[in-house]
PALONU-93464 format. One record per residue (C-alpha): residue number from 0; chain; y, x, z. Coordinates in nm, 3 decimals. Layout:
! residues N
NUM; A; Y; X; Z
...
This chain:
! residues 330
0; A; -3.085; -1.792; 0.077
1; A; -2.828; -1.493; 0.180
2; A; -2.651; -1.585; 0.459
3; A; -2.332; -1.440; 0.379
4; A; -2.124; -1.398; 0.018
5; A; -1.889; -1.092; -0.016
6; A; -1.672; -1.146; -0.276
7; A; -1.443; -0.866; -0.440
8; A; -1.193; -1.035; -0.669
9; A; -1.038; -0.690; -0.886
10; A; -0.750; -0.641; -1.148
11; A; -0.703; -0.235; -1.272
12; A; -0.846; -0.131; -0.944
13; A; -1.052; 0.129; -1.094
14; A; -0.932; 0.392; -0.824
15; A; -1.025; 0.176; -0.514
16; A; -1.328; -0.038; -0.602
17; A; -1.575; 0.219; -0.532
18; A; -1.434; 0.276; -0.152
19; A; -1.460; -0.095; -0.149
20; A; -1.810; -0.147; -0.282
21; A; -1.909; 0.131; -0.017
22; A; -1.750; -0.028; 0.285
23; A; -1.972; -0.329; 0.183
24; A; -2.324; -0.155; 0.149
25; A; -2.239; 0.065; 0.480
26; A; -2.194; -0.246; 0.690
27; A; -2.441; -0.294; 0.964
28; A; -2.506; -0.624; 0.891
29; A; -2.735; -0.641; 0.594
30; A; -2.779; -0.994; 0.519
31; A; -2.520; -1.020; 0.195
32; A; -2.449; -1.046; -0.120
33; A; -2.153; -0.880; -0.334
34; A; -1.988; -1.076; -0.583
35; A; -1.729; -0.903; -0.817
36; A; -1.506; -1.077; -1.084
37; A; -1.291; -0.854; -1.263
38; A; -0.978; -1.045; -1.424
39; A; -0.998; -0.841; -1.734
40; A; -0.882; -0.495; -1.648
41; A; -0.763; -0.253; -1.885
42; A; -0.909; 0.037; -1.694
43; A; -1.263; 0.148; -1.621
44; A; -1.320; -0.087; -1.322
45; A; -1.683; -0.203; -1.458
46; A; -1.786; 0.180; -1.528
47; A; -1.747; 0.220; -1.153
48; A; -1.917; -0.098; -1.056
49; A; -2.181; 0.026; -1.308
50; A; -2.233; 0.338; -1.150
51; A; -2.310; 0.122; -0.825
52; A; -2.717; 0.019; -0.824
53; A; -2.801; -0.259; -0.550
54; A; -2.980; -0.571; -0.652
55; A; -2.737; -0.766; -0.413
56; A; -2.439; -0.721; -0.641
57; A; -2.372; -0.910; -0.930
58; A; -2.059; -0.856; -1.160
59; A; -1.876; -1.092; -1.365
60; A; -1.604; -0.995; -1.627
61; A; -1.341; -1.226; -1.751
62; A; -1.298; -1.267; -2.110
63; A; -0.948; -1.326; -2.050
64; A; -0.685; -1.282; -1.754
65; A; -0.713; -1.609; -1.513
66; A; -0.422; -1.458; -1.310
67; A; -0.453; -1.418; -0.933
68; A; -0.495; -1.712; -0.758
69; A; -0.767; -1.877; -1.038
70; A; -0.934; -1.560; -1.042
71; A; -0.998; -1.526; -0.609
72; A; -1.128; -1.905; -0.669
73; A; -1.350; -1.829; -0.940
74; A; -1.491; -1.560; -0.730
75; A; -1.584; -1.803; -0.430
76; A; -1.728; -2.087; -0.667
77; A; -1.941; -1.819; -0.784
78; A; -2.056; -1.707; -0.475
79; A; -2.375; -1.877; -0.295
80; A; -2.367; -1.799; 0.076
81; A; -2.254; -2.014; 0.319
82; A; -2.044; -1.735; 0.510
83; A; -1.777; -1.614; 0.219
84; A; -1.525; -1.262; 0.296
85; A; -1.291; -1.235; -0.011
86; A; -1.253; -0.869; 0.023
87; A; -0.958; -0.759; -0.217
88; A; -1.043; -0.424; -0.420
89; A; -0.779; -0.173; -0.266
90; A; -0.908; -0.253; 0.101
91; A; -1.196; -0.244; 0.295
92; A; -1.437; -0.302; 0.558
93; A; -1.582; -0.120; 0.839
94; A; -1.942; -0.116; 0.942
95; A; -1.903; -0.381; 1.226
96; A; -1.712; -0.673; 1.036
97; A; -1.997; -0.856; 0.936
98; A; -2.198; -0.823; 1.202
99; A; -1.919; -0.888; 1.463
100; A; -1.778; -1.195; 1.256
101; A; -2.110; -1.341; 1.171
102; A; -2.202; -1.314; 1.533
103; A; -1.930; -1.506; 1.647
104; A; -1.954; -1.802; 1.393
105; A; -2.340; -1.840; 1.495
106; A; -2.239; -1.924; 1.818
107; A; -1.946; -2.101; 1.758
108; A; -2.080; -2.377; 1.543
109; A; -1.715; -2.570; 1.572
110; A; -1.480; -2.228; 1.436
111; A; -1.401; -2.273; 1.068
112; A; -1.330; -1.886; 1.046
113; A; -1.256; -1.594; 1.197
114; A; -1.027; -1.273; 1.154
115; A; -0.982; -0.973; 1.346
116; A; -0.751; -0.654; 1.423
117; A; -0.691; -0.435; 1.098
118; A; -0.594; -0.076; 1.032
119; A; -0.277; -0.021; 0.790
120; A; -0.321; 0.257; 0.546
121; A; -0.122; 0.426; 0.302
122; A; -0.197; 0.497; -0.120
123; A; -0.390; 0.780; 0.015
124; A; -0.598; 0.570; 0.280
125; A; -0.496; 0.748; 0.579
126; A; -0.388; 0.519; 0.877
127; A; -0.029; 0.434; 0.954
128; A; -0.091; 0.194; 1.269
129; A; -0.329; -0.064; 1.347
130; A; -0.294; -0.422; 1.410
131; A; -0.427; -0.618; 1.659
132; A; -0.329; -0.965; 1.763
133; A; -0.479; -0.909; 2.161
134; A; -0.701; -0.682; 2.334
135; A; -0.969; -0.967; 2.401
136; A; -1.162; -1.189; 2.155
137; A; -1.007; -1.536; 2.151
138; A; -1.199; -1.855; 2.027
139; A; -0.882; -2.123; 1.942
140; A; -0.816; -2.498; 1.870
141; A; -0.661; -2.544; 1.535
142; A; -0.317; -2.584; 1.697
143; A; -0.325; -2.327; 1.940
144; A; -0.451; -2.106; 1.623
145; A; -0.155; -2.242; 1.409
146; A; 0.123; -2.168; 1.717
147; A; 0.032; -1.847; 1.786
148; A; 0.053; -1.749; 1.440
149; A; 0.351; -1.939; 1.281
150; A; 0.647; -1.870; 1.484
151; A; 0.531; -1.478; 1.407
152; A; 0.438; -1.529; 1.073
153; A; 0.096; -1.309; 1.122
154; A; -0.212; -1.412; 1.079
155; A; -0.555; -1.311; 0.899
156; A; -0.551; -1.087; 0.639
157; A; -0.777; -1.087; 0.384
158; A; -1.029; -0.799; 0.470
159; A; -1.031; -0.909; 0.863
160; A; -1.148; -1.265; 0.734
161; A; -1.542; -1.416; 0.746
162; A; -1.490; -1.850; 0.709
163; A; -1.734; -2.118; 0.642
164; A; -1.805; -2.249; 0.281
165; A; -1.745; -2.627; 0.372
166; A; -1.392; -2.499; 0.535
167; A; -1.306; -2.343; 0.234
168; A; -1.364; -2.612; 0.088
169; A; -1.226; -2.865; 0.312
170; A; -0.922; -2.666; 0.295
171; A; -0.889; -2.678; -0.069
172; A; -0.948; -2.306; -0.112
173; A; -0.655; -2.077; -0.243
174; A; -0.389; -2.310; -0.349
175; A; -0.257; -2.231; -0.710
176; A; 0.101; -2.360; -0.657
177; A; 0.200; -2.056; -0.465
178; A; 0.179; -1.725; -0.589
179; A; 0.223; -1.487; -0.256
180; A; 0.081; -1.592; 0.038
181; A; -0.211; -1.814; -0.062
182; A; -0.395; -1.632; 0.194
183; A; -0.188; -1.726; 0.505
184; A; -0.149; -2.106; 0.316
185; A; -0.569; -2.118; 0.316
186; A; -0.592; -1.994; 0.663
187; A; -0.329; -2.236; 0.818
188; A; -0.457; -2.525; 0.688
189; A; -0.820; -2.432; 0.780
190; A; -0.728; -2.329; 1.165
191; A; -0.559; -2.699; 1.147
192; A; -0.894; -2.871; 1.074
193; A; -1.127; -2.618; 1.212
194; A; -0.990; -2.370; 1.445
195; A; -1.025; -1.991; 1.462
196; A; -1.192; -1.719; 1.628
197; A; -1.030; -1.388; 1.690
198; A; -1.218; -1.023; 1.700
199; A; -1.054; -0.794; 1.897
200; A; -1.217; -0.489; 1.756
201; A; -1.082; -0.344; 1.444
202; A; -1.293; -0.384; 1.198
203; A; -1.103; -0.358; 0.838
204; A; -0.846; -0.155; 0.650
205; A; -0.538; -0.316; 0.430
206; A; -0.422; -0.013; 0.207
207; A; -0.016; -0.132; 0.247
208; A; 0.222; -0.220; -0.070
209; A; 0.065; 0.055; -0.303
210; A; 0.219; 0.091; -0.632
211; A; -0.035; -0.054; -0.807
212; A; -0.046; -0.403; -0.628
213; A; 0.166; -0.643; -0.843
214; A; 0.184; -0.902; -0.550
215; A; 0.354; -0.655; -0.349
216; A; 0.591; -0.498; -0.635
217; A; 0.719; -0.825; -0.710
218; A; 0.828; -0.948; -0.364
219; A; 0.984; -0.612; -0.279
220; A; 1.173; -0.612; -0.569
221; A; 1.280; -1.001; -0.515
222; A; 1.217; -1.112; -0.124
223; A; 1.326; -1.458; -0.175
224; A; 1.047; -1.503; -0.370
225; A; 0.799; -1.448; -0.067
226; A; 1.053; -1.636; 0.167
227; A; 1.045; -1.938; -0.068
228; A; 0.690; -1.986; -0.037
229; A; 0.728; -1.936; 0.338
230; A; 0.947; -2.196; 0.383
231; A; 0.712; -2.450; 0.170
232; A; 0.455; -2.372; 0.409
233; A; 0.658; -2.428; 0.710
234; A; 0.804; -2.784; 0.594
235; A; 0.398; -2.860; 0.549
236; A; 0.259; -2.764; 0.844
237; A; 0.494; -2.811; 1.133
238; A; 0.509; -3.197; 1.090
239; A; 0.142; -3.169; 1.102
240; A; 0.147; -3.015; 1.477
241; A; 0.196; -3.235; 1.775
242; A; 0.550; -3.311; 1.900
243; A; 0.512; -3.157; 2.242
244; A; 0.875; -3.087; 2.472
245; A; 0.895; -2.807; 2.340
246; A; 0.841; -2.887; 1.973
247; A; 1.233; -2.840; 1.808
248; A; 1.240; -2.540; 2.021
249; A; 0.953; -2.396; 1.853
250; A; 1.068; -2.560; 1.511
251; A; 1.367; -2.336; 1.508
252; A; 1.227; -2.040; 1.665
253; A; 0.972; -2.046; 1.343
254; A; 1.273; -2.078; 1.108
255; A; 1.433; -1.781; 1.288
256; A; 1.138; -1.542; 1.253
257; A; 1.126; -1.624; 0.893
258; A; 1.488; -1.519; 0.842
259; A; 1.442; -1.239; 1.035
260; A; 1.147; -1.156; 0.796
261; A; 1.377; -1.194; 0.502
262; A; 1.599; -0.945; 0.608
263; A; 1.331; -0.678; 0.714
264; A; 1.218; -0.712; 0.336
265; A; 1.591; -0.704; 0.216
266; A; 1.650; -0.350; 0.361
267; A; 1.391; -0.245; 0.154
268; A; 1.614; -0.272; -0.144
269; A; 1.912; -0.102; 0.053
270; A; 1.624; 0.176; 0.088
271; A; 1.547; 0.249; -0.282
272; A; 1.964; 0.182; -0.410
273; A; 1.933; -0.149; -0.526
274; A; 2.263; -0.258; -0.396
275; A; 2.329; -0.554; -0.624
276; A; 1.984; -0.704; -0.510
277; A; 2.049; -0.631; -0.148
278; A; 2.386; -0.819; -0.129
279; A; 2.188; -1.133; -0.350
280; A; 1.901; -1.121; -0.091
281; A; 2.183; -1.118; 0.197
282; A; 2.378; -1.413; 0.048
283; A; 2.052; -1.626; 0.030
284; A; 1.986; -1.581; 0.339
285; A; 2.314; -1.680; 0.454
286; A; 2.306; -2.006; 0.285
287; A; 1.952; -2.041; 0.477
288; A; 2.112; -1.990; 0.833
289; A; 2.490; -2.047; 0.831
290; A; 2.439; -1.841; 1.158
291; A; 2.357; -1.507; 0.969
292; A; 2.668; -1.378; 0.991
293; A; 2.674; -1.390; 1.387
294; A; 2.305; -1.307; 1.418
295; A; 2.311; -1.030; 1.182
296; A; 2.630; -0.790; 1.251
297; A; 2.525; -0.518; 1.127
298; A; 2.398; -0.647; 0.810
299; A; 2.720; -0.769; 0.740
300; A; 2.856; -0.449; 0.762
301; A; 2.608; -0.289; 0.545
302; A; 2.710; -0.555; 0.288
303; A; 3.061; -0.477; 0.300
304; A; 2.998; -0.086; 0.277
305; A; 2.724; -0.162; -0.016
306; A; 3.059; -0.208; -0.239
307; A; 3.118; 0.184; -0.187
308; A; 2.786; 0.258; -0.262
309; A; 2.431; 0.338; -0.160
310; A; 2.501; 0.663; -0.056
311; A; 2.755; 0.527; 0.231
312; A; 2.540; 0.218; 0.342
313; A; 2.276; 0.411; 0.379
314; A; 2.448; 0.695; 0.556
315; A; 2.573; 0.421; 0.793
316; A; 2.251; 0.263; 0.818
317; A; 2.073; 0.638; 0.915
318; A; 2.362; 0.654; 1.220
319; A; 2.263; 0.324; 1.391
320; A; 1.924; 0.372; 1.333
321; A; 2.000; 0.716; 1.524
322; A; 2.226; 0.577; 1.790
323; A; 2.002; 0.297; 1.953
324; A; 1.670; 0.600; 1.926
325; A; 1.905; 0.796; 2.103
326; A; 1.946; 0.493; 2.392
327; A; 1.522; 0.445; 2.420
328; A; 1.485; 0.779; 2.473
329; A; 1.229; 1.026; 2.393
């Protein structure tokens, strides 16, 4: 039986499935299969899988849309190896990941999955920056895993990600109750019951908020909706991590990171004139942390200057960008 199950889970990804499907058969590791389930896409996504001729793929079309979540499950339960990388359509792999991560899970019989450094790319697929965690492979207890991760609210990604069938499954696989982050939901709760291992190398590509990727659409448009789900996770998972002396200190560190996320999102609608939704996104997360206003000066004053405008807040948000490059030098 093949070792290890790559499955590609695709919705109108017509333009980006073939890059994907290549990163798979150019990997150095050779004992796979590819598994694709396309949630009924309007485009040509199956002429392009079509076009593809290796007896180690199998395709599966959806007679109707099972929306994301269902449709990422249906592609595990389909798959038969007892290594599983869901591989999402618009990224992909390079040649090492499945030889690197399937390496370190054979000799780490304990790790329930592993994930690695990533490149960042743009629409166009050329690289922005690269991620990476640490500059030396790490093998982690669940907890460790979990509080290196939480506070920062990084983790896996998708593409970077090779885990064991029976932690899947242990896990409960990709949760349908949440909508956004069912990937960092998964690996949390796995690294709690299993631990992780960490690849230094890079060895996959996340093609960045694209206009095509609904997920990413919707929580730019609407951050709270991200920070929600965020929140849910973090009233799960920190009462399931040991109360060390340090534990309320860490406990509201983690909050704080998450706020801080919220507003790194929210000047993303300052960014494209969307001043009503900025000053909504700013009040929620004022009634999160009564300490905003204190913590966040100058997003105060951006909210008072919105009133006049996007042309203003911006042009005041372009000076203090300027002034504090101007103070780290060249």
């Amino acid at each position: 039986m093949t070792l290890v199950s790559v499955c590609i889970p695709s919705y109108n990804y017509a333009q980006y499935i073939g890059t994907c499907i290549d990163s798979v058969l150019d990997q150095t590791y050779q004992d796979w299969e590819l598994v694709i389930v396309d949630n009924h896409s309007s485009d040509n996504t199956a002429e392009v899988v079509g076009s593809v001729r290796d007896p180690r793929i199998r395709f599966f079309e959806n007679e109707q849309n099972l929306g994301l979540v269902r449709n990422w499950n249906r592609c595990v339960s389909i798959a038969s190896g007892d290594y599983i990388a869901v591989l999402p359509a618009d990224d992909a792999f390079l040649p090492r990941m499945l030889e690197r991560s399937v390496a370190m899970l054979d000799d780490h019989p304990n790790l329930g999955f592993t994930y690695s450094s990533f490149h960042i790319t743009d629409e166009q697929g050329r690289v922005v920056t690269t991620k990476r965690q640490w500059d030396e492979d790490r093998i982690m207890s669940g907890e460790t895993a979990v509080r290196s991760n939480l506070v920062t609210g990084t983790f896996a990604i998708p593409p970077t990600v090779l885990m064991r069938r029976e932690c899947y499954r242990a896990a409960g696989g990709y949760d349908e109750t949440y909508r956004l982050i069912i990937d960092w939901v998964l690996y949390l709760r796995a690294a709690l019951l299993f631990g992780a291992g960490y690849i230094a190398e890079t060895l996959a590509v996340h093609r960045y908020q694209h206009p095509f990727s609904v997920s990413a659409q919707t929580f730019l448009r609407k951050p709270r909706l991200i920070t929600n789900e965020e929140l849910r996770l973090l009233g799960e998972i920190l009462p399931r991590l040991p109360a060390g002396p340090d534990w309320h200190l860490f406990r509201r560190q983690a909050y704080r990171n998450l706020i801080d996320r919220h507003v790194l999102r929210t000047q993303g609608l300052l960014a494209h004139n969307d001043m009503e939704g900025f000053r909504s996104e700013l009040a929620y997360a004022m009634m999160l942390d009564p300490s905003f206003p204190l913590r966040y000066r100058k997003m105060m004053a951006l909210w008072f200057v919105s009133f006049l405008g996007p042309r203003f807040a911006k042009r005041l948000d372009s000076v203090e960008r300027a002034f504090w490059a101007s103070l780290r030098g060249p």
